[in-house]
Every structure is written in structure tokens, then in C-alpha cells.
C-alpha positions as CSV (number, residue, x, y, z in Angstrom):
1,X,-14.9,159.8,90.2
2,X,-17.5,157.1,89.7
3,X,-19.0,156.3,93.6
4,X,-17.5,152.6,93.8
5,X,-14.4,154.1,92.3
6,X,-13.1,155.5,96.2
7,X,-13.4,152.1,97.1
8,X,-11.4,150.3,94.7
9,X,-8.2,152.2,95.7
10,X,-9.0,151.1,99.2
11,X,-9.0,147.1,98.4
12,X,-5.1,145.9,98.7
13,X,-5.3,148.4,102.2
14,X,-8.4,146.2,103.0
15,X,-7.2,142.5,101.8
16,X,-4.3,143.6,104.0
17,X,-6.5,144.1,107.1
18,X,-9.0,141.9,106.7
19,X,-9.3,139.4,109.5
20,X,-11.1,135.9,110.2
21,X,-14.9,136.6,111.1
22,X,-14.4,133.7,113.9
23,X,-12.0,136.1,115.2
24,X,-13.2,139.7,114.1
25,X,-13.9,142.0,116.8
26,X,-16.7,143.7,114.0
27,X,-17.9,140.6,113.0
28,X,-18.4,138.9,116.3
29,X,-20.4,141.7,118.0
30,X,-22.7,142.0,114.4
31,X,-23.6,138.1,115.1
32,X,-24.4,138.9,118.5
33,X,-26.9,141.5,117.9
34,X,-28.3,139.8,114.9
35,X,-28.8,136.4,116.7
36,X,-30.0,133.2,115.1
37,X,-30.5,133.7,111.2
38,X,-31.5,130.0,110.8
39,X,-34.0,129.8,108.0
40,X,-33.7,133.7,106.9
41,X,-32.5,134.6,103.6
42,X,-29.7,137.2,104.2
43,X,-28.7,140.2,102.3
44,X,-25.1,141.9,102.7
45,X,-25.1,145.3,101.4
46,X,-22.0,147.1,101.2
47,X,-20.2,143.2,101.6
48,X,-16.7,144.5,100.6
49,X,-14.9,141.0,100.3
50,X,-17.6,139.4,101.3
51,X,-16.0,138.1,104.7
52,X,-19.5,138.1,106.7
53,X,-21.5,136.5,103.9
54,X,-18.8,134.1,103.6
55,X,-18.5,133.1,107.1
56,X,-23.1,132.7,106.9
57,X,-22.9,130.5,104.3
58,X,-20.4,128.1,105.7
59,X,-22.9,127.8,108.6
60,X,-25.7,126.8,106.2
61,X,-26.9,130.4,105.4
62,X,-28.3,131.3,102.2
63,X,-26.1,134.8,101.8
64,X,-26.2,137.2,99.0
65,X,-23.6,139.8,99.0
66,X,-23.7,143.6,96.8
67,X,-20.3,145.2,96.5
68,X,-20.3,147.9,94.2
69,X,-16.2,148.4,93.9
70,X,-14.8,145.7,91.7
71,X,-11.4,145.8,93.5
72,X,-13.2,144.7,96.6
73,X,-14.6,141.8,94.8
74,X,-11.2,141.0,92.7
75,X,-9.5,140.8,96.0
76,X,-11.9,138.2,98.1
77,X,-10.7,135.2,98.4
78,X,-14.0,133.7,97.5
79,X,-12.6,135.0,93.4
80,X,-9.3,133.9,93.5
């Protein structure tokens, strides 16, 4: 199994789960501890749907996001 293969079969689980950032209890602690990004170029490894990129870059952030599973990307919402 190809390694971004085990996390295609997980997306439709994931787009099911998925919450809003605003209200994300993962999401909302991550911002805390990262603090004000204003001005930084941001990098979001691993992004998945790309929920926390997404929610940067409707603040103003410049966001790039890396998701290696396809599915992931397929399912964001950002693709459809």
C-alpha cells in the first residue's frame, strides 16, 4: 500500500467529521498557541482537507497546504 493510500480510505469518514475551524476544538487551541501569523507565510503539512489553511487565508493569510492522499483533497470543499 502506497503511504497516502491509508489515508484515502479514511476521507468520506473525515468529510463526515470535519467541523468549522471557528468552532473546532483542534483548530481553536492550534491558533492559540500559534498566535498572530500576520505577515508570515504559512505552511500546512499534513493539511488533509485543508480546513486550517482555509480558515488562514480567509483572514488574509498567505497558506499553502501539502496533502499527500488524493481523497483528502477530492473531498475538501475548497475542490468541489
Amino acid at each position: 500500500m502506497a503511504p497516502d493510500a491509508r489515508y484515502d480510505e479514511h476521507a468520506s469518514w473525515y468529510d463526515d467529521w470535519i467541523a468549522d475551524p471557528a468552532e473546532d476544538p483542534v483548530a481553536q487551541p492550534l491558533f492559540r498557541i500559534v498566535g498572530d501569523v500576520s505577515g508570515e507565510r504559512i505552511l500546512d503539512l499534513g493539511c488533509g482537507q485543508g480546513r486550517i489553511a482555509r480558515h488562514l487565508a480567509l483572514q488574509g493569510k498567505e497558506v499553502v497546504g501539502v496533502e499527500l492522499s488524493a481523497e483528502m483533497l477530492a473531498s475538501s470543499p475548497a475542490c468541489r
